[in-house]
LUMFIRO-377032 format. One record per residue: x, y, z of N, C-alpha, C in turn. Coordinates in steps of 0.2 Angstrom, whole numbers, padded with zeros to 4 digits, always signed. Last residue first. Layout:
<lumnus>
XYZXYZXYZ/...
</lumnus>
This chain:
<lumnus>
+0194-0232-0244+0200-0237-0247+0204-0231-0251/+0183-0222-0247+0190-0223-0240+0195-0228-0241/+0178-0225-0258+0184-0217-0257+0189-0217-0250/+0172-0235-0255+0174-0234-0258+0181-0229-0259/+0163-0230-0245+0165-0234-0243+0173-0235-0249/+0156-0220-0252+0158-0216-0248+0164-0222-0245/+0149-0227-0262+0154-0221-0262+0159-0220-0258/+0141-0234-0253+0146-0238-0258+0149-0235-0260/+0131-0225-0249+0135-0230-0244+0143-0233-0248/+0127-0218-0260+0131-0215-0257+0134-0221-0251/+0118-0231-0262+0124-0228-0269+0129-0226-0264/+0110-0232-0250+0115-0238-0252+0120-0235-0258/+0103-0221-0250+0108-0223-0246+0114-0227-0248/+0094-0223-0263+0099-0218-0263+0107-0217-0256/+0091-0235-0259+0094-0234-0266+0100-0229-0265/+0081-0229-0248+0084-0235-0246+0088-0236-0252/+0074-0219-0258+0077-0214-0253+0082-0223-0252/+0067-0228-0264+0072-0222-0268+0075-0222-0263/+0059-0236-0255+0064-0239-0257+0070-0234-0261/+0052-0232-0238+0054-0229-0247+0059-0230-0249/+0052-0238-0227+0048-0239-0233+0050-0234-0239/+0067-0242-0217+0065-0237-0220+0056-0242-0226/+0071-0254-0210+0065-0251-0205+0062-0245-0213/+0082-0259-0217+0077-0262-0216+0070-0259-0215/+0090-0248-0214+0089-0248-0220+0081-0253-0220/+0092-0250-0200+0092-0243-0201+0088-0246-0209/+0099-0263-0200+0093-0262-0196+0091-0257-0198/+0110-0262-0205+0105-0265-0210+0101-0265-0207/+0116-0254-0197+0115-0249-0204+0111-0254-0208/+0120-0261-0189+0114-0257-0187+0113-0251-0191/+0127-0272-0194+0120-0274-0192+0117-0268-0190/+0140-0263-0195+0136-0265-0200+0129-0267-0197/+0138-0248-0183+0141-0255-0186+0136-0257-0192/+0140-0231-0190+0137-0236-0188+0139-0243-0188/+0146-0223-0202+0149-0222-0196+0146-0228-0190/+0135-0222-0211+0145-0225-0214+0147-0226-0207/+0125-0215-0207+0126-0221-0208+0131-0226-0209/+0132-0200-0210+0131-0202-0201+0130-0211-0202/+0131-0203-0223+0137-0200-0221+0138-0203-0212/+0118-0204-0226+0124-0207-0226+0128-0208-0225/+0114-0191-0224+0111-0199-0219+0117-0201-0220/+0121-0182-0230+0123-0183-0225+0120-0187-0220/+0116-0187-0244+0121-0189-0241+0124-0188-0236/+0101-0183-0240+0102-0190-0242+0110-0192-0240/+0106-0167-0241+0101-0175-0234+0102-0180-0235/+0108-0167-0255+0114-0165-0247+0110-0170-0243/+0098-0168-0260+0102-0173-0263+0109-0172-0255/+0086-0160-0256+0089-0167-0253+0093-0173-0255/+0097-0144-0249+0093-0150-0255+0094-0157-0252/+0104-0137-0242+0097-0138-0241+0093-0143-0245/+0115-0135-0246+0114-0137-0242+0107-0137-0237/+0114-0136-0262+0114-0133-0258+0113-0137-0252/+0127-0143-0277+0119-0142-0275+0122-0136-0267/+0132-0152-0290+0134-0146-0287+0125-0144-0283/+0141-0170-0289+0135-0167-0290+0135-0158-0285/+0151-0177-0288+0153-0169-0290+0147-0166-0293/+0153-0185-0277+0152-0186-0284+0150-0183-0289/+0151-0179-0266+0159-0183-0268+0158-0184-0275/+0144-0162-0270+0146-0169-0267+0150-0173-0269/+0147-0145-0265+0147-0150-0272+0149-0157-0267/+0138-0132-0260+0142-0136-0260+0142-0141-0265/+0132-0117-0256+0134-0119-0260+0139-0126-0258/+0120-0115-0242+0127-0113-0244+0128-0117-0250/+0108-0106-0233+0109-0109-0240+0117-0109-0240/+0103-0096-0222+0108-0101-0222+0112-0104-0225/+0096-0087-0229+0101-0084-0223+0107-0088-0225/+0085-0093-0235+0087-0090-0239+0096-0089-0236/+0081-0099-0225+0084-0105-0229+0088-0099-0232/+0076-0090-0216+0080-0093-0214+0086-0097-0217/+0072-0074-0228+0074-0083-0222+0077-0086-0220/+0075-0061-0228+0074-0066-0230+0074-0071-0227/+0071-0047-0225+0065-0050-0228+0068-0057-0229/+0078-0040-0210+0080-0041-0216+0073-0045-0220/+0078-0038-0198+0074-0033-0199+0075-0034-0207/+0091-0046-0192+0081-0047-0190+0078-0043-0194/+0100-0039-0195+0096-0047-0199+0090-0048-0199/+0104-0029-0188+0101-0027-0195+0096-0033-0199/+0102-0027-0171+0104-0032-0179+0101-0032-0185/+0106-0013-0165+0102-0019-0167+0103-0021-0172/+0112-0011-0146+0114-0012-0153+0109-0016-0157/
</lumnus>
């Protein structure tokens, strides 16, 4: 049997791409870096404290160390 997929023109991103909207009803795809940034986040919520400031500390790009800590604060927020 052959799989039609292979022999289709789109890629991989194009294949996978899913629609989804974030806690803060920002509507994007699961390829963009507003979805990355919050599923660092997401993975970071779940570390102890001291090694979510070790993780922040180590970063040099302070957007991206911003954009963590909002979604930190979100994310920490909604669980109360």
């Amino acid at each position: 049997m052959i799989n039609e997929d292979l022999f289709t023109s789109k890629t991989i991103k194009e294949r996978t791409t899913k629609p989804v909207t974030l806690p803060d009803g920002t509507k994007t795809d699961t390829w963009s870096k507003e979805y990355m940034l919050y599923c660092e986040a997401l993975n970071l919520s779940r570390k102890p404290l001291d090694k979510r400031r070790q993780w922040l500390n180590k970063l040099k790009d302070q957007k991206r160390v911003e954009g963590l800590k909002t979604w930190l604060r979100l994310i920490w927020k909604n669980k109360n």
